[in-house]
C-alpha positions as a Markdown table, in Angstrom:
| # | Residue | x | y | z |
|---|---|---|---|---|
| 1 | Unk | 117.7 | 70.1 | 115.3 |
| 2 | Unk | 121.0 | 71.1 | 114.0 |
| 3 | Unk | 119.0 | 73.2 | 111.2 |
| 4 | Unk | 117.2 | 74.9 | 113.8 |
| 5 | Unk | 120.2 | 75.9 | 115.7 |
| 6 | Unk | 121.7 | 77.2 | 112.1 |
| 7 | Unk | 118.9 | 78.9 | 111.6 |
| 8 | Unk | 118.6 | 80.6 | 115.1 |
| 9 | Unk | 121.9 | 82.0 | 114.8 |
| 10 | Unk | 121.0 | 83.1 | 111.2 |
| 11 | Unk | 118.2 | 85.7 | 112.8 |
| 12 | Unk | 120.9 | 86.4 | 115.7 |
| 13 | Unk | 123.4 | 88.3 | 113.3 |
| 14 | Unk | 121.0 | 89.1 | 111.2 |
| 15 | Unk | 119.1 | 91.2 | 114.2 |
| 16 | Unk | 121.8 | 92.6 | 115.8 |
| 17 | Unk | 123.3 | 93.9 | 112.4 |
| 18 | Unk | 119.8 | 95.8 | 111.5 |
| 19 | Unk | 120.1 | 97.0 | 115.1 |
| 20 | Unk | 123.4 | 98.5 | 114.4 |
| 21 | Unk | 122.2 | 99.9 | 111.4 |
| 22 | Unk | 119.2 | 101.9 | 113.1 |
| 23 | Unk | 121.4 | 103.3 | 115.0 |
| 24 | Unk | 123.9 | 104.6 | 112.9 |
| 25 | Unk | 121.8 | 105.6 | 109.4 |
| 26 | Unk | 121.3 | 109.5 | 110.2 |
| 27 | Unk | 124.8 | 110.4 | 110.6 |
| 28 | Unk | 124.6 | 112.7 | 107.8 |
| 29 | Unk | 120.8 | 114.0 | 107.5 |
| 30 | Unk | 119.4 | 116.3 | 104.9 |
| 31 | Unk | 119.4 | 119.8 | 105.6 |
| 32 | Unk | 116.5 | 120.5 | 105.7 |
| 33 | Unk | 114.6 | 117.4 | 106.0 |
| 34 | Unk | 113.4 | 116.0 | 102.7 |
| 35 | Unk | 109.9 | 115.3 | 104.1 |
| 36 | Unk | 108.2 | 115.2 | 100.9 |
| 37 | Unk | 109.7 | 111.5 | 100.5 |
| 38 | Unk | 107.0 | 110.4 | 102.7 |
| 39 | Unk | 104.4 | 110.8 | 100.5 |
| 40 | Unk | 104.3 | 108.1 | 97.7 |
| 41 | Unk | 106.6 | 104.7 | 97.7 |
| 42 | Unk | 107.0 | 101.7 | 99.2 |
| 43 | Unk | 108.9 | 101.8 | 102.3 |
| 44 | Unk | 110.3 | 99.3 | 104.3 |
| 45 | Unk | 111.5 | 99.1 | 108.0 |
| 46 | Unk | 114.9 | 98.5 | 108.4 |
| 47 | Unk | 114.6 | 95.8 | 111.5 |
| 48 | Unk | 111.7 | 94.0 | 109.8 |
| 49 | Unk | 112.3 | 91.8 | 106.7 |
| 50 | Unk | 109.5 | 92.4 | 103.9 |
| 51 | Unk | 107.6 | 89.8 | 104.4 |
| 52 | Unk | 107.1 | 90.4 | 107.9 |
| 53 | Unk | 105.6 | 94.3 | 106.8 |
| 54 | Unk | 106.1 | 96.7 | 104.0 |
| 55 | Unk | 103.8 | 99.7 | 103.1 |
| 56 | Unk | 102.4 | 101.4 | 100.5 |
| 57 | Unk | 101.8 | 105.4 | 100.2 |
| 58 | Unk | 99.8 | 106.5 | 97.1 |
| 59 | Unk | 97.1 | 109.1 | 96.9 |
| 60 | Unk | 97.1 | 109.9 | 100.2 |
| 61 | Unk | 96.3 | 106.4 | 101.4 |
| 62 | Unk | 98.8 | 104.5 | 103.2 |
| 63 | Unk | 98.8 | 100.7 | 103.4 |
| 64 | Unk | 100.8 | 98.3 | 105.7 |
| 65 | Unk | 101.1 | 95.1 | 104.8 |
| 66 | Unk | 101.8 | 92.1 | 107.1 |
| 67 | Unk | 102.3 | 88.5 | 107.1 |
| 68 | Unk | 103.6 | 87.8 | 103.5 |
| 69 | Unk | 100.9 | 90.3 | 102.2 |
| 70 | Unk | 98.1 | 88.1 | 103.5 |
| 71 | Unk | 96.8 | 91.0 | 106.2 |
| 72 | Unk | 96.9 | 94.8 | 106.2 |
| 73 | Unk | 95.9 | 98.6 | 107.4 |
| 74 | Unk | 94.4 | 100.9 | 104.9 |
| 75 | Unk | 94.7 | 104.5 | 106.3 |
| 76 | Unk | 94.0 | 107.7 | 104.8 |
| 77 | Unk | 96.5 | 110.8 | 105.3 |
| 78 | Unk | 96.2 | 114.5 | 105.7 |
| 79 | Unk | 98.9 | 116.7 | 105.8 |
| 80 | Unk | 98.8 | 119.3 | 108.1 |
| 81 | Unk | 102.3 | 120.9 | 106.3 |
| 82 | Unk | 105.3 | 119.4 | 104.5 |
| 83 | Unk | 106.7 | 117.2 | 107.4 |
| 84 | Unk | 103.5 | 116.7 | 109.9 |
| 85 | Unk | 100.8 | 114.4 | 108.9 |
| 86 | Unk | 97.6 | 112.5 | 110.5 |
| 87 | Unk | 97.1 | 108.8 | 109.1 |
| 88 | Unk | 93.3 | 107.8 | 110.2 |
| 89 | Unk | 92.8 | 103.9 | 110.2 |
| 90 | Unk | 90.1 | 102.7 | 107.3 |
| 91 | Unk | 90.2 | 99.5 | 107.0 |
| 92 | Unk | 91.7 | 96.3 | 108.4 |
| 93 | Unk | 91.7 | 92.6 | 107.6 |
| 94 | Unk | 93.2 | 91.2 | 111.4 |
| 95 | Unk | 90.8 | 91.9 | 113.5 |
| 96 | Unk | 92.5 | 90.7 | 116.2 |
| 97 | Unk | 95.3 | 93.7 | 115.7 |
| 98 | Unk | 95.5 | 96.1 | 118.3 |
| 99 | Unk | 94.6 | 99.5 | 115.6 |
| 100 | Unk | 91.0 | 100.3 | 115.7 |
| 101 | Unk | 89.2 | 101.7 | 112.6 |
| 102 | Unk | 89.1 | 105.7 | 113.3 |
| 103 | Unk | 92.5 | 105.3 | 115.5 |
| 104 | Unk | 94.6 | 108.8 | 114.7 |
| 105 | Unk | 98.1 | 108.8 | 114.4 |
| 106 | Unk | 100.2 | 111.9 | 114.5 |
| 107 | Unk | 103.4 | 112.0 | 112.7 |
| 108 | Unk | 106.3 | 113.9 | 112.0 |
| 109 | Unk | 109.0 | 113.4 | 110.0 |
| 110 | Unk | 111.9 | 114.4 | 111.7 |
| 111 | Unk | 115.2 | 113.4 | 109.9 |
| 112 | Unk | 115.8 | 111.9 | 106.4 |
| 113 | Unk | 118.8 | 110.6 | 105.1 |
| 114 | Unk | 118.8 | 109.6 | 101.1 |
| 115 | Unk | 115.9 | 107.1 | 101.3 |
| 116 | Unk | 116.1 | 106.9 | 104.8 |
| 117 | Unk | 113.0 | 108.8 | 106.9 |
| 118 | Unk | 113.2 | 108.9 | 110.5 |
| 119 | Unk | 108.6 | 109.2 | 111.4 |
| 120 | Unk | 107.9 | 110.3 | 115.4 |
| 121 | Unk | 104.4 | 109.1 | 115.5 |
| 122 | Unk | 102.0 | 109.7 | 118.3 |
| 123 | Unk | 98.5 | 108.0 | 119.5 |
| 124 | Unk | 96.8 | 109.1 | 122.8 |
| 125 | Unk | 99.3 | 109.3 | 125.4 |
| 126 | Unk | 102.5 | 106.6 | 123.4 |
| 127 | Unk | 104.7 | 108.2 | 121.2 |
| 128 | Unk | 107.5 | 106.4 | 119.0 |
| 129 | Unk | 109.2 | 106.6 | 116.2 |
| 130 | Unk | 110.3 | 104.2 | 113.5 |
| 131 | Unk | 113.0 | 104.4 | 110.5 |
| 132 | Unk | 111.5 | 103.7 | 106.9 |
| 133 | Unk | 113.7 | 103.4 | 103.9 |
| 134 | Unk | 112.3 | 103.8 | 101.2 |
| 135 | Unk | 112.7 | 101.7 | 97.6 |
| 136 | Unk | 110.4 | 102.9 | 95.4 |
């Protein structure tokens, strides 16, 4: 029990100091936006812990990879220009997740930082966006 308790408080701090850190990344961003970042690496989110998700962009396939690597989504990307880009979902091995093969994604990279990217991504009528860093 007392392990448990240690660990709770563990993923407390350790959640609200990625929280803080999302907020505060782009306080100097590239002028202009270094959108080309997006198109090869391996990026990771900076709330999420890499075994929880990572993903892979290479040839103009992206791969997200969850539970320790064990499940992922293959999608294919075409850029439209430098900083917008569609990612179409190929392939999947949870079936149970809610991305259906042939789901299109819009994004937009709208503000980088050094290996930071700050993606606005769009499907149907939900839009979001999400902060990659990216270390490779």
């Amino acid at each position: 029990m007392n392990f448990f308790k240690i660990f709770s408080i563990g993923m407390l701090v350790l959640s609200a100091s990625q929280m803080r850190a999302q907020q505060t990344e782009m306080k100097k961003p590239d002028n202009p936006a270094k959108c080309a970042n997006i198109r090869e690496g391996k990026f990771l989110r900076t709330n999420y812990p890499e075994a929880i998700w990572y993903m892979t962009i290479k040839d103009n396939v992206q791969t997200e990879y969850f539970n320790n690597g064990k499940d992922y989504i293959k999608s294919t990307l075409v850029f439209v220009d430098d900083c917008n880009y569609k990612s179409i979902v190929l392939e999947k091995s949870d079936k149970n997740d809610p991305a259906q093969i042939g789901d299109v994604f819009n994004n937009k990279v709208v503000e980088t930082q050094d290996n930071f990217l700050k993606i606005q991504s769009k499907i149907e009528n939900t839009q979001f966006e999400v902060v990659y860093v990216k270390v490779k």
